[in-house]
C-alpha positions as CSV (number, residue, x, y, z in Angstrom):
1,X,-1.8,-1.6,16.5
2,X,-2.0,-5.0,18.0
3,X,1.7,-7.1,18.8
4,X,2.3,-9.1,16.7
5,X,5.6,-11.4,15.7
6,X,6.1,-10.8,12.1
7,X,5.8,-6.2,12.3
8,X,9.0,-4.8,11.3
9,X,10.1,-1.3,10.6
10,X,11.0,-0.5,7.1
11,X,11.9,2.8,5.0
12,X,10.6,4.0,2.0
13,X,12.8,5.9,-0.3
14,X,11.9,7.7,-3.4
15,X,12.8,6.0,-6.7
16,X,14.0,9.1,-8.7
17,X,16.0,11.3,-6.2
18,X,16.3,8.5,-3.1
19,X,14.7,10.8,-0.6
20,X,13.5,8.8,2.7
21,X,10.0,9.6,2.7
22,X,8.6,7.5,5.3
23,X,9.7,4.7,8.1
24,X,6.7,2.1,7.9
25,X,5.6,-0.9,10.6
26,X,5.3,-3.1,8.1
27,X,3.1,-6.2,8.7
28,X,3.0,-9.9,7.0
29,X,5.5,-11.1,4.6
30,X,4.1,-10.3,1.4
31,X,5.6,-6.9,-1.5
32,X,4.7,-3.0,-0.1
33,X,1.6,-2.1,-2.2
34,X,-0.6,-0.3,1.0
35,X,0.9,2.3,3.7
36,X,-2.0,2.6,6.6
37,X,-1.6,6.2,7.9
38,X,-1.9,4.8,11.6
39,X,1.4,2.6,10.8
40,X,4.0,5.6,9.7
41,X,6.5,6.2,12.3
42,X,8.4,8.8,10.8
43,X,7.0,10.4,7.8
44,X,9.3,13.1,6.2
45,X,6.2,14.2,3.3
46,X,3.8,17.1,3.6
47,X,1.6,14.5,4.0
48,X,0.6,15.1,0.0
49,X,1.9,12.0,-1.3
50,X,4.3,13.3,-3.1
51,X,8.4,13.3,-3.0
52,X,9.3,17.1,-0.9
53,X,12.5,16.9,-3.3
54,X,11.8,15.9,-6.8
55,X,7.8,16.5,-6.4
56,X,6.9,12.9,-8.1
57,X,3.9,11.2,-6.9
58,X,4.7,8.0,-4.9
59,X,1.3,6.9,-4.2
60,X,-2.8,7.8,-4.0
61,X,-5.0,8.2,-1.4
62,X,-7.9,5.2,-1.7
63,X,-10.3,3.8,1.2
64,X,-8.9,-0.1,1.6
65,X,-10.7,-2.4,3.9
66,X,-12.6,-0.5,5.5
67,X,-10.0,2.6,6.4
68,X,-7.8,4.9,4.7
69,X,-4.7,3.7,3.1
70,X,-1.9,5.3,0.5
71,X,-1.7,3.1,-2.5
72,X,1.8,2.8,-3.6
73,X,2.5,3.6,-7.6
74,X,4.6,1.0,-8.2
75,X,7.8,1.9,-9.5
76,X,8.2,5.3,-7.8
77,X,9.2,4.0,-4.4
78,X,12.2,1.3,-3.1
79,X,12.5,-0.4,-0.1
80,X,14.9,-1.0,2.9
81,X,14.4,-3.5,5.6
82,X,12.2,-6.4,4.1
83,X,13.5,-9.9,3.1
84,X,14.5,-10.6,-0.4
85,X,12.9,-12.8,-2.2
């Protein structure tokens, strides 16, 4: 992953149960809707995409530009550590 300015790290918490499933390096400024696998720095899953406590699916796994990437369900997960709108 290349430096750049704007890359923070963020958490991803479960919606239902409010299990930290994964701390992200979170690029740009726009919503969470793509986790790249080579960006989790902490990820607290069976790597299943799905909640270890409450067993919800959070996300799917799709190829996105050219690489893998976890689509986030919108709805199941909540954020900490990105600007509010």
């Amino acid at each position: 992953m290349a430096k750049r300015k704007d890359v923070r790290t963020i958490s991803i918490f479960c919606a239902k149960c409010k299990t930290l499933l994964y701390k992200y390096h979170k690029g740009g400024r726009g919503g969470l809707v793509k986790c790249r696998p080579d960006r989790i720095v902490e990820d607290h899953t069976q790597g299943d995409l799905t909640c270890p406590k409450c067993r919800q699916a959070f996300a799917r796994f799709q190829m996105m530009g050219g690489g893998p990437a976890h689509k986030i369900i919108q709805g199941k997960v909540y954020t900490k550590g990105m600007p509010r709108k």
